[in-house]
Backbone as a ProteinNet text record, in pm:
[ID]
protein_1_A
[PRIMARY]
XXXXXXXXXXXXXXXXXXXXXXXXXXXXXXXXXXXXXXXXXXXXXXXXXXXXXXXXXXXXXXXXXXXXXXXXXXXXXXXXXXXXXXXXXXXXXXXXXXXXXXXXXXXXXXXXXXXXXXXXX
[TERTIARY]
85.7	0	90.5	64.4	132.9	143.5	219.4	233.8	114.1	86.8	-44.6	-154	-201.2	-297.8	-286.3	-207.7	-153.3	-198.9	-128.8	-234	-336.6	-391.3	-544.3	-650.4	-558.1	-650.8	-640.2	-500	-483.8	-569.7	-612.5	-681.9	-812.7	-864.9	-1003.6	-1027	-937.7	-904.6	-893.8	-809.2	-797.3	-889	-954.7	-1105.4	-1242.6	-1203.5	-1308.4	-1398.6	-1389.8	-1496.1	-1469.4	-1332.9	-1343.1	-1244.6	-1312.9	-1212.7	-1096.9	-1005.7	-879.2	-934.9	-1005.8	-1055	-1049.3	-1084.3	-1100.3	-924.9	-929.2	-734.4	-706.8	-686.7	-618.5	-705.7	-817.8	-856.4	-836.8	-805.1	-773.1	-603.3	-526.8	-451	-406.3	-519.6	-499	-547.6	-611.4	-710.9	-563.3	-535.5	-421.8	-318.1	-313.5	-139.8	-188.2	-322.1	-405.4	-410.9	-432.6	-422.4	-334.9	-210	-80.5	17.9	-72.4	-31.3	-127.4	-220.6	-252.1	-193.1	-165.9	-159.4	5.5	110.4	242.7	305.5	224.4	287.9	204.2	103.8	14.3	64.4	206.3	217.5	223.3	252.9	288.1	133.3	47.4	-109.7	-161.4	-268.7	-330.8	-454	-412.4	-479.8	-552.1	-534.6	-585.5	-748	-826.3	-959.1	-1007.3	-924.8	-999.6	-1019.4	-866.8	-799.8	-903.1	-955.8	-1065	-1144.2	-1204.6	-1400.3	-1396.6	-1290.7	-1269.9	-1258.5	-1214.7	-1219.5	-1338.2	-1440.1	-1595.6	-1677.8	-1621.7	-1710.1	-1710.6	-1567.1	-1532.3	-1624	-1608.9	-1664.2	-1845.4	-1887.6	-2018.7	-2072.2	-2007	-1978.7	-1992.7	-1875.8	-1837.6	-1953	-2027.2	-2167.9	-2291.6	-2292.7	-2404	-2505.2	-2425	-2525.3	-2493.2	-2458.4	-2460.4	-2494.2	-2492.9	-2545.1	-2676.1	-2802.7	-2870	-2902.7	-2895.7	-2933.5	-2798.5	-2828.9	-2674.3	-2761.1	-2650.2	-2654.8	-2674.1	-2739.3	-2723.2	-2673.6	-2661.7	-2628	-2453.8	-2424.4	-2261.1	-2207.3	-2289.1	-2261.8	-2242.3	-2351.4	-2318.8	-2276.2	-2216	-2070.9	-1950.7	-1911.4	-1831.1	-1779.4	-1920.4	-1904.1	-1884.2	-1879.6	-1815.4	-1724.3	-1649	-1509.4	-1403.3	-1429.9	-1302.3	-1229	-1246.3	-1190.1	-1276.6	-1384.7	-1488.1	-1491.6	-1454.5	-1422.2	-1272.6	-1199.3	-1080.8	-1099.7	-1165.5	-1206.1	-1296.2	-1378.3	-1460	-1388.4	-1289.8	-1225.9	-1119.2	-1046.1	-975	-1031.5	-1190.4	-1289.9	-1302.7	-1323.3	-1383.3	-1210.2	-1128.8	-1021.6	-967.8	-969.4	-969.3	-1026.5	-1183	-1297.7	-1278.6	-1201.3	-1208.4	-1101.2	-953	-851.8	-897.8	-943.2	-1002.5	-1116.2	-1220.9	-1284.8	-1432.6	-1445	-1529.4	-1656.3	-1762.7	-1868.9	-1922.1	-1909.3	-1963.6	-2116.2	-2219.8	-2355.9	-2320.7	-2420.9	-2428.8	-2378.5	-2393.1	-2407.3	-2296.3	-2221.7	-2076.4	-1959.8	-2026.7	-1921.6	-1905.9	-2038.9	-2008.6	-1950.2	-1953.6	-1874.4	-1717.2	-1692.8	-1489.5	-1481.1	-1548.1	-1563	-1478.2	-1546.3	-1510.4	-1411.4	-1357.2	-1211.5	-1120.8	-1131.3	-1035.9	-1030.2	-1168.1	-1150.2	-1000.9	-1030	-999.1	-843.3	-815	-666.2	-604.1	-697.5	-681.4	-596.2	-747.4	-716.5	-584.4	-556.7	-376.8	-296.4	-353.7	-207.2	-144.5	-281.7	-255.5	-201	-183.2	-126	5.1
-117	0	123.5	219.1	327	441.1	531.7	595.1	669.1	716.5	844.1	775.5	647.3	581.5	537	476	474.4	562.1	741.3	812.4	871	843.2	841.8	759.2	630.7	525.8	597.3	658.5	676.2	818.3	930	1005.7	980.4	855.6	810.2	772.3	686	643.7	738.9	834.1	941.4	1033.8	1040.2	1135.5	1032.1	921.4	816.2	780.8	764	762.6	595.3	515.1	392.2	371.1	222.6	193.2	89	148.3	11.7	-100.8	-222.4	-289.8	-290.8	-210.9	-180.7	-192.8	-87.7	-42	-214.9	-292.2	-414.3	-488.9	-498	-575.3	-485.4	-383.8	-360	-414.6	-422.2	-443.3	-606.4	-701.1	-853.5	-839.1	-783	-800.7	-803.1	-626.4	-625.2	-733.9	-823.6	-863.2	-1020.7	-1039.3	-1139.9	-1079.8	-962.9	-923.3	-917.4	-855.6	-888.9	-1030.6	-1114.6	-1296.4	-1309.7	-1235.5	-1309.1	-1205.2	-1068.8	-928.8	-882.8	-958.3	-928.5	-793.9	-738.4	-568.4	-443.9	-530	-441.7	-299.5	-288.9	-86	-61.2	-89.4	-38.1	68.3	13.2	-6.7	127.5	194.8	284.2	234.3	189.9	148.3	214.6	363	480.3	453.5	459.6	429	307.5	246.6	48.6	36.9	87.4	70	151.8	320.4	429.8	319.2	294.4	207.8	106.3	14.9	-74.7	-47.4	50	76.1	185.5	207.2	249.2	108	7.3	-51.7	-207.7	-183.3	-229.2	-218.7	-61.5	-31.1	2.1	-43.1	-57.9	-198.2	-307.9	-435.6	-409.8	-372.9	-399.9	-331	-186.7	-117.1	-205.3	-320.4	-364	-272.6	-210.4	-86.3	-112.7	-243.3	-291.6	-232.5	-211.5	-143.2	-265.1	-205.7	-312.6	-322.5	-264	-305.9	-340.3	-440.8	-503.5	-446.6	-418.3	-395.3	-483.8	-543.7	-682.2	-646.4	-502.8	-486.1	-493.8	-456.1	-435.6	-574.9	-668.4	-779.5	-862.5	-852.4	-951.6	-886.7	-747.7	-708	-734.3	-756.8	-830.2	-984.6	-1073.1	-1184.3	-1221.9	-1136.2	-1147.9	-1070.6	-1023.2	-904.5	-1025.2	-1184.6	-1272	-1291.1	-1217.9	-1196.8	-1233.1	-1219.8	-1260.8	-1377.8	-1492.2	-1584	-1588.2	-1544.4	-1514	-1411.6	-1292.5	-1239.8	-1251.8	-1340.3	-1393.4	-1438.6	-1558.4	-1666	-1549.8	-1466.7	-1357.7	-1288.2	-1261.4	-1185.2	-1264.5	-1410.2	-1543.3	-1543.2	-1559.6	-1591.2	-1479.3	-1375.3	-1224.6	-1193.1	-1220.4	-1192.4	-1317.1	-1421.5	-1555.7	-1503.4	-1423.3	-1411.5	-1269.5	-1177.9	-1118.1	-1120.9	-1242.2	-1232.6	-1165.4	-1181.2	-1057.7	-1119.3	-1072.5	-1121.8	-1030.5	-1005.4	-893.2	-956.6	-885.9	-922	-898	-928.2	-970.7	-820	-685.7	-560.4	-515.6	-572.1	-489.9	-568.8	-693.5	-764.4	-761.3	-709.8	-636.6	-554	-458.3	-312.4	-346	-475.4	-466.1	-547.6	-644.4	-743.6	-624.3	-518.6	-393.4	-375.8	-363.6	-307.8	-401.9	-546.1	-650.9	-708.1	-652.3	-738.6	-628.2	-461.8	-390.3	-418.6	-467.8	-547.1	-584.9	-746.8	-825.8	-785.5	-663	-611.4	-545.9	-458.1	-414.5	-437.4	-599.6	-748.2	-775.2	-782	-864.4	-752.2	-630.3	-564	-495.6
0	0	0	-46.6	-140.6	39.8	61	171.7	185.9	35.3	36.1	57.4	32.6	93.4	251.6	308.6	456.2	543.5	434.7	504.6	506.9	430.5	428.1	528.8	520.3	644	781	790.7	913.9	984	860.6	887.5	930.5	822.2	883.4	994.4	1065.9	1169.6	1300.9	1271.6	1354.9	1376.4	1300.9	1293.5	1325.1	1378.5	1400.7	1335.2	1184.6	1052	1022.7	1087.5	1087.4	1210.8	1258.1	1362.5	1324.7	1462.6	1426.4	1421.1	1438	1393.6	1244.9	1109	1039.4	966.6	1043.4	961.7	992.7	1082.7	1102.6	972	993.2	864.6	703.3	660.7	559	541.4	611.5	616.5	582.2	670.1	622.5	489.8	401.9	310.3	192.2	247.8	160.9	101.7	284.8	196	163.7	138.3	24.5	-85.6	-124.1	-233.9	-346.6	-214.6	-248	-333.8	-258.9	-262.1	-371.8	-472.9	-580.5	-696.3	-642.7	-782	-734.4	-768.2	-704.4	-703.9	-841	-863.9	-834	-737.7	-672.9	-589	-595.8	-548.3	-597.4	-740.3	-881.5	-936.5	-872.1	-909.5	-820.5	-920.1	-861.2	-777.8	-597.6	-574.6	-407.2	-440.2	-323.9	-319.3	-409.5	-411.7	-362.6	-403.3	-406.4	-254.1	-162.3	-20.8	53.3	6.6	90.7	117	-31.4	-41.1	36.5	33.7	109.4	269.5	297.3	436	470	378.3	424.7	384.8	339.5	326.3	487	486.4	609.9	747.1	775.2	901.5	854.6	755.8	743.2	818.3	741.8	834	956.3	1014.1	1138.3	1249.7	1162.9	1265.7	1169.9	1128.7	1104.6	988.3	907.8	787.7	673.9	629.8	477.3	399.3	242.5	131.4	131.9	94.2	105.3	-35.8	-153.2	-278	-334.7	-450.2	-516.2	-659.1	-715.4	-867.6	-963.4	-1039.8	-1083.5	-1243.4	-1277.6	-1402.8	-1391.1	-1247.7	-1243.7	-1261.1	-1142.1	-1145.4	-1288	-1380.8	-1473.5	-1570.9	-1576.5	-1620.4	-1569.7	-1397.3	-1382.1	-1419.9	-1424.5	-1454.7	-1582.7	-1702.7	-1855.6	-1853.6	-1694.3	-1721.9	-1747.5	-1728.2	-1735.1	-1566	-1520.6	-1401.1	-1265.5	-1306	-1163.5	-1070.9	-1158.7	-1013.9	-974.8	-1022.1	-1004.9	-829.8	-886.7	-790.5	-650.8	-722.5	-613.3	-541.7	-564.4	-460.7	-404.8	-451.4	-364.2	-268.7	-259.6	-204.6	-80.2	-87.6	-8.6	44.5	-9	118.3	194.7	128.4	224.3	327	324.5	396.9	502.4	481.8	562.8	690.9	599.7	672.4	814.7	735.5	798.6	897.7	921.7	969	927.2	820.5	788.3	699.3	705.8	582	531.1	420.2	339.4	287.9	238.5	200.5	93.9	-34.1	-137.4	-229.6	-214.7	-279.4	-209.9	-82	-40	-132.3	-110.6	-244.5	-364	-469.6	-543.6	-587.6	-450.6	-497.2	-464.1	-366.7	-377.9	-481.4	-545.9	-633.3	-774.5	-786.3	-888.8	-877.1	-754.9	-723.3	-716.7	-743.7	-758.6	-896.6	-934.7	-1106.2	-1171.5	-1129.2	-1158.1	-1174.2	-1052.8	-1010.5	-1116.9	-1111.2	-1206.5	-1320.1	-1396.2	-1514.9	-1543.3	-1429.9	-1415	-1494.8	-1354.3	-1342.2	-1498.2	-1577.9	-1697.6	-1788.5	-1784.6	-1855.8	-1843.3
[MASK]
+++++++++++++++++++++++++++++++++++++++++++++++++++++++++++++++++++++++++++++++++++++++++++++++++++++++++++++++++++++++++

């Protein structure tokens, strides 16, 4: 994770908009991410790391997104990349502790195909 993102978590954090709880699990998420996208600092990945850490402490106070997109979704699932992503999503969320509902996984689901897409270029 890039310094200018680091501090960004740490502002959220410090201004109590997410808790350490949160920063510790963005952090396991990361270095799964890491273990499938190897040139992942290389990667513009300040956005993916924010959403991910509002979508975190949504979890963690019980306020899920409650609608899922189903048009994003089955654009992800002809992006080539979606179960790729999925199973990165499922062992992240395992390492972390964490269960995302059906429309929070969508939206990091975006931000890992995104990865993916990077990786391969």
């Amino acid at each position: 994770m890039k310094d200018q993102t680091k501090l960004k978590i740490n502002i959220l954090k410090d201004r109590e908009v997410i808790s350490e709880t949160t920063v510790k699990n963005i952090y396991i998420i990361e270095e799964t991410l890491t273990s499938f996208v190897a040139n992942i600092e290389e990667m513009d990945t300040d956005s993916m790391f924010t959403h991910l850490a509002i979508a975190l402490d949504r979890v963690e106070k019980n306020n899920q997104l409650t609608e899922s997109n189903e048009i994003i979704k089955e654009q992800l699932m002809i992006s080539g990349f979606y179960t790729e992503a999925e199973a990165i999503l499922q062992k992240a969320s395992q390492k972390a502790n964490v269960v995302f509902n059906e429309a929070e996984s969508i939206m990091v689901l975006v931000h890992i195909c995104t990865l993916l897409l990077q990786r391969g270029e």
